[in-house]
C-alpha positions, 0 to 999 in steps of 0.5 A: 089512097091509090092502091095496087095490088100485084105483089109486094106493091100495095100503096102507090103513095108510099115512095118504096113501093113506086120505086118498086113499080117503076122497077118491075116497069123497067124490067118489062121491055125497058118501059121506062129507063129510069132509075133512082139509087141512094146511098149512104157512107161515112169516111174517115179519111183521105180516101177515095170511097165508093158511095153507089155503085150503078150498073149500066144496062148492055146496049145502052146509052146512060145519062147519070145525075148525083147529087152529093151532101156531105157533112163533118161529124167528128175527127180532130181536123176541121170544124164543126159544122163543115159541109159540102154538096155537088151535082155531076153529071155523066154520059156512059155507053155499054155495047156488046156485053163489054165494060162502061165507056164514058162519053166526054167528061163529067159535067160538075153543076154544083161544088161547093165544101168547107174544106178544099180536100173533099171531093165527089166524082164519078168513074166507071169500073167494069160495067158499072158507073161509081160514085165517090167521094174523097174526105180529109185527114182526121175528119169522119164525114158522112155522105150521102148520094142520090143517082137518077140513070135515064137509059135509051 
């Protein structure tokens, strides 16, 4: 079992623990531009709903991958058992201290729901890139998100 012991690291086989060395790597000269979030919601409605909010670095040019999963866990529309996943990709920019800009569209990989009203997409609010997610009427659904930011 590797093991490192600078601060609160202390197992490299432990998953939190790398994601906190390549964090501190991040922070040291932007050594590697690579960062991974997760997320979890649960919606009740047809709203649109943040799942992540990923701040951008200044000066940056980011690529955004998500993967999405959702699956109905309750309301009175709907069937049990429904579901849905998605893959997009995005490529946003910060220069000079100013808000997100995204360059082209967001690229959808996968989309596939049991219901044609759900819905994830990707926006840029401020200086940061959301992930959201869109439900139905009378359904509760909970979501999950998992964003990989490469950054140059």
């Amino acid at each position: 079992m590797a093991r490192l012991d600078h601060g609160a690291i202390r197992d490299l086989t432990d998953p939190l623990d790398r994601q906190k060395l390549l964090d501190r790597l991040q922070d040291i000269e932007g050594f590697l531009a690579h960062k991974v979030t997760i997320g979890k919601i649960s919606v009740t409605d047809a709203t649109l709903t943040t799942i992540l909010t990923l701040p951008l670095e200044d000066n940056h040019t980011s690529q955004v991958v998500v993967d999405v999963v959702a699956r109905r866990t309750g309301g009175s529309a709907g069937a049990a058992g429904d579901g849905a996943s998605y893959r997009l990709i995005g490529t946003f920019y910060r220069v000079s201290a100013g808000n997100a800009t995204q360059i082209g569209t967001t690229t959808t990989v996968h989309s596939a729901e049991s219901q044609g009203a759900w819905a994830a997409t990707l926006a840029v609010s401020g200086r940061a890139v959301l992930v959201r997610f869109t439900g139905a009427a009378n359904n509760t659904v909970d979501v999950t998100a998992s964003a990989t930011v490469h950054a140059i």
